[in-house]
C-alpha positions as CSV (number, residue, x, y, z in Angstrom):
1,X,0.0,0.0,0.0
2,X,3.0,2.6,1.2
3,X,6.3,2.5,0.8
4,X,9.1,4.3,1.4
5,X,12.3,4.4,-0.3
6,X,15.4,6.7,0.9
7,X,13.6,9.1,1.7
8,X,15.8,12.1,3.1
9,X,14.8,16.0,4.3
10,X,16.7,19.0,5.6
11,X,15.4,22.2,7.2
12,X,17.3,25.2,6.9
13,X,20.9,23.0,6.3
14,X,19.4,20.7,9.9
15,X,19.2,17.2,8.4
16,X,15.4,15.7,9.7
17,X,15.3,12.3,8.0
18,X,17.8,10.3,5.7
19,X,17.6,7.7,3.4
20,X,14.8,6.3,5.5
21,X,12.9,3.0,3.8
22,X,10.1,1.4,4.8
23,X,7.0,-0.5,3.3
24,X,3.9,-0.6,5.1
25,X,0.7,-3.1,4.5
26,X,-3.0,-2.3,3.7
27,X,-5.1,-3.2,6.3
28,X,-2.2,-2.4,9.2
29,X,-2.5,0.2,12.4
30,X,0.9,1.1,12.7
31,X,2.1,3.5,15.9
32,X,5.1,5.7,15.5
33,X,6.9,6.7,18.3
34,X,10.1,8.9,18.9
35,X,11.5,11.9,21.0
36,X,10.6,15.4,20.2
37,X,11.8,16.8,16.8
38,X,13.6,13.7,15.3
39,X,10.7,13.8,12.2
40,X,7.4,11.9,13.2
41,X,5.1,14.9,12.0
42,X,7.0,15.8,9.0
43,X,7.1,11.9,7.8
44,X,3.0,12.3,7.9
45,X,3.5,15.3,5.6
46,X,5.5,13.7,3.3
47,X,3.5,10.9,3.1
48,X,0.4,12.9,2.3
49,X,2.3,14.9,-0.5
50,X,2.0,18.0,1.8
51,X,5.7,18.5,1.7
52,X,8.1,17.1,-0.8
53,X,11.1,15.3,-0.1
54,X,14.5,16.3,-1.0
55,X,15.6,13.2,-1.7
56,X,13.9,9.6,-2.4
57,X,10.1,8.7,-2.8
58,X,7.0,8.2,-1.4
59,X,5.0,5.3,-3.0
60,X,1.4,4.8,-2.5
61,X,0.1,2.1,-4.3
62,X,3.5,1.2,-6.0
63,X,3.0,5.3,-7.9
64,X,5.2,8.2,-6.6
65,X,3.9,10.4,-5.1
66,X,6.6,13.1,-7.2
67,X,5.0,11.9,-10.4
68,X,1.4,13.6,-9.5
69,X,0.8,17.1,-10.7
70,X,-1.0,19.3,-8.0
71,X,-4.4,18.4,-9.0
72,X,-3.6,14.8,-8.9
73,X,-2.1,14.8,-5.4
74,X,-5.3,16.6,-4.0
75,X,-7.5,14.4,-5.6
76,X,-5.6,11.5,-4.0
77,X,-5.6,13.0,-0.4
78,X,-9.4,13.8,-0.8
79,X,-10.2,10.3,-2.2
80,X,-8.4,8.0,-0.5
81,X,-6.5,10.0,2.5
82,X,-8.0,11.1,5.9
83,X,-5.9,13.4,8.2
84,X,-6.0,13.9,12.1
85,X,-3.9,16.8,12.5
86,X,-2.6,18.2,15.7
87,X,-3.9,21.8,14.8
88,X,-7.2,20.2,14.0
89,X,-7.9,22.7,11.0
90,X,-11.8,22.9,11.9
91,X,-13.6,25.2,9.9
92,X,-15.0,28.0,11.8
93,X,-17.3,29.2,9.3
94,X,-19.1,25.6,9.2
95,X,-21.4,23.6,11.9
96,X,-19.8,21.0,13.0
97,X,-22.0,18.8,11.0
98,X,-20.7,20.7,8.1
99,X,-17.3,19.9,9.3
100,X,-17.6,16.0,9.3
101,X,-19.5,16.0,6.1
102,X,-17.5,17.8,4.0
103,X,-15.0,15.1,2.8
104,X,-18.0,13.5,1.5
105,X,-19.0,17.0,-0.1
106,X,-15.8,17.1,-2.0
107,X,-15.7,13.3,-3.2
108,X,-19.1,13.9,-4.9
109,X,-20.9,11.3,-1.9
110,X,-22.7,13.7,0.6
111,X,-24.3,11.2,3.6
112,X,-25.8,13.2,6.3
113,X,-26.8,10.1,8.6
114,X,-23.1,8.9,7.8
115,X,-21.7,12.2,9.0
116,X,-24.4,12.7,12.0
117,X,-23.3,8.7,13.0
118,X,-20.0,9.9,13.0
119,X,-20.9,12.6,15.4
120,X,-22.4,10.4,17.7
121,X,-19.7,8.2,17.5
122,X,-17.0,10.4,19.3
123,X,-19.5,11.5,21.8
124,X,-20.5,14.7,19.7
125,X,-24.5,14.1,19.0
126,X,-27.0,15.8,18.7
127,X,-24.2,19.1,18.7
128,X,-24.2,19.0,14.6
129,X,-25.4,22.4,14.3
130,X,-23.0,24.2,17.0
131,X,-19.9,25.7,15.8
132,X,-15.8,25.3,16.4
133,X,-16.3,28.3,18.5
134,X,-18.2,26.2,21.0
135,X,-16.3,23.5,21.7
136,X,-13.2,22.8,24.0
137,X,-10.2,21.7,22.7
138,X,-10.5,17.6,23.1
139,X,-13.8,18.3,21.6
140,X,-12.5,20.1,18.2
141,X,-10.0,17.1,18.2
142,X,-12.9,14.6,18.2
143,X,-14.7,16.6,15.4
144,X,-11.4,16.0,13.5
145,X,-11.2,12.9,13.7
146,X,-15.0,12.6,13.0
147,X,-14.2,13.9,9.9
148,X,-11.2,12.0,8.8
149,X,-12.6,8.6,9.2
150,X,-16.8,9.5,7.7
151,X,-15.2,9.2,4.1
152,X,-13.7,5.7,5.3
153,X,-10.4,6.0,3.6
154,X,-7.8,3.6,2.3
155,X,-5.3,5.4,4.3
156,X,-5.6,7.1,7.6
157,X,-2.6,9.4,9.0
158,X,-2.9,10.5,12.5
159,X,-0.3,12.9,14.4
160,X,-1.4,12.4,18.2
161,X,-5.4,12.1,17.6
162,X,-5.6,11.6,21.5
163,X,-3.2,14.4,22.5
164,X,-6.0,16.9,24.1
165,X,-8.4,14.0,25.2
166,X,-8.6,12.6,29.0
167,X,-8.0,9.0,29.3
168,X,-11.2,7.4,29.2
169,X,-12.3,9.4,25.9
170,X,-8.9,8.8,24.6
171,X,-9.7,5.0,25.1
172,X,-12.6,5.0,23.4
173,X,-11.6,7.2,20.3
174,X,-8.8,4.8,20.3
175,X,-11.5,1.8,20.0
176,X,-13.4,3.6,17.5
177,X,-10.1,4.2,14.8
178,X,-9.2,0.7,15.1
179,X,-12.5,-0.9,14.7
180,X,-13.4,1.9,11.7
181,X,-9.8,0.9,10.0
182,X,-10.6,-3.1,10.3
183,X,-13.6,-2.7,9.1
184,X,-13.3,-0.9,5.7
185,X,-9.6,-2.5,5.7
186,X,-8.0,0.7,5.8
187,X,-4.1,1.2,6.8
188,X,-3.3,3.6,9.1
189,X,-0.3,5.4,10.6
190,X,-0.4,7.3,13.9
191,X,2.0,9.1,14.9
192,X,2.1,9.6,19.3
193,X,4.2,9.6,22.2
194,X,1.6,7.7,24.6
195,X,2.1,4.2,25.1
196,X,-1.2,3.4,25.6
197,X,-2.5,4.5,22.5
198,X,0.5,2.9,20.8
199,X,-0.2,-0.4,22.7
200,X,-3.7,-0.3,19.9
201,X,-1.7,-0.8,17.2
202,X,-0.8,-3.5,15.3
203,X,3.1,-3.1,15.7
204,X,5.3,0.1,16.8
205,X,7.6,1.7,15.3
206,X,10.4,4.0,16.6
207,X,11.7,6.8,14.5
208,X,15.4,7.4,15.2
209,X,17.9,9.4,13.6
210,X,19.3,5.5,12.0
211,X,15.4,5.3,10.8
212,X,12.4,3.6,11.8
213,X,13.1,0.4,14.0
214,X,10.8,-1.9,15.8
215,X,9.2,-0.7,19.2
């Protein structure tokens, strides 16, 4: 489904990743963990196309990611890509019900009772109609990840989706991404550094400077 080959980045002459390699199955929850600043985050973006490597490739169903003009790439990402960002990037314009629908919006599929089941899901219904500037923070991080999964993509990327929740949501999120990825057969990589939500995964992963190793 993913693979990595050499894949090497710099920021401002500071060398983040190099010649790192790694091929990942459909249908896997894979946890990456690793101390502060040695790449975890930017590895998501350079998986999803949102960067670009210096060096190396990103394969996604054996085609580089490189070879995809800009329209391609989004299309990809939209389709078959669902991100749980740390920043959350909810809309503040839209209900929240707008919010989780609006991958399906964009793919051409709009499913209200998906989205609204999706709400419920992460302990958000019957709120569809409030907005971002209502919620707390662990609750805008639930509406993200609401949203990332309604579209049920191939390929779910996560950078710590339990980071602003208390413990016994962050369980049951944690319960709800696995059973959502094994049951459309999705492969997902979540980036974290709790142990507990790396212990849902299928394996772990530790990103060093020498590259990813097992946890």
């Amino acid at each position: 489904m993913l693979e990595l080959v050499d894949l090497g980045k710099s920021y401002g002459g500071r060398t983040v990743l190099a010649r790192l390699s790694h091929r990942f199955q459909a249908g896997e929850f894979v946890a990456i963990m690793g101390e502060s600043g040695v790449g975890k985050s930017t590895l998501l973006n350079l998986i999803a196309g949102l960067d670009v490597p210096d060096s190396g490739q990103v394969l996604v169903d054996g085609m580089p990611m490189s070879a995809l003009d800009d329209d391609a790439a989004t299309r990809l990402r939209r389709t078959r890509m669902g991100f749980i960002f740390q920043a959350f990037h909810v809309l503040p314009h839209l209900s929240l019900a707008q919010n989780v629908a609006l991958p399906l919006l964009l793919n051409g599929a709009p499913d209200p009772a998906r989205a609204s089941r999706m709400l419920d899901a992460v302990g958000l219904g019957g709120r569809g109609a409030d907005f971002p500037r209502q919620l707390s923070g662990g609750e805008l991080q639930r509406v993200a990840i609401a949203r990332a999964l309604v579209h049920r993509p191939a390929l779910l990327l996560a950078d710590e989706p339990t980071g602003n929740l208390d413990p016994d949501t962050a369980d049951g999120i944690l319960h709800l991404l696995r059973a959502e990825i094994k049951d459309s057969g999705a492969g997902a990589i979540m980036v974290t550094h709790s142990h507990a939500a790396a212990a849902m995964a299928d394996r772990i992963l530790v990103l060093t400077r020498a590259g990813l190793v097992p946890g």
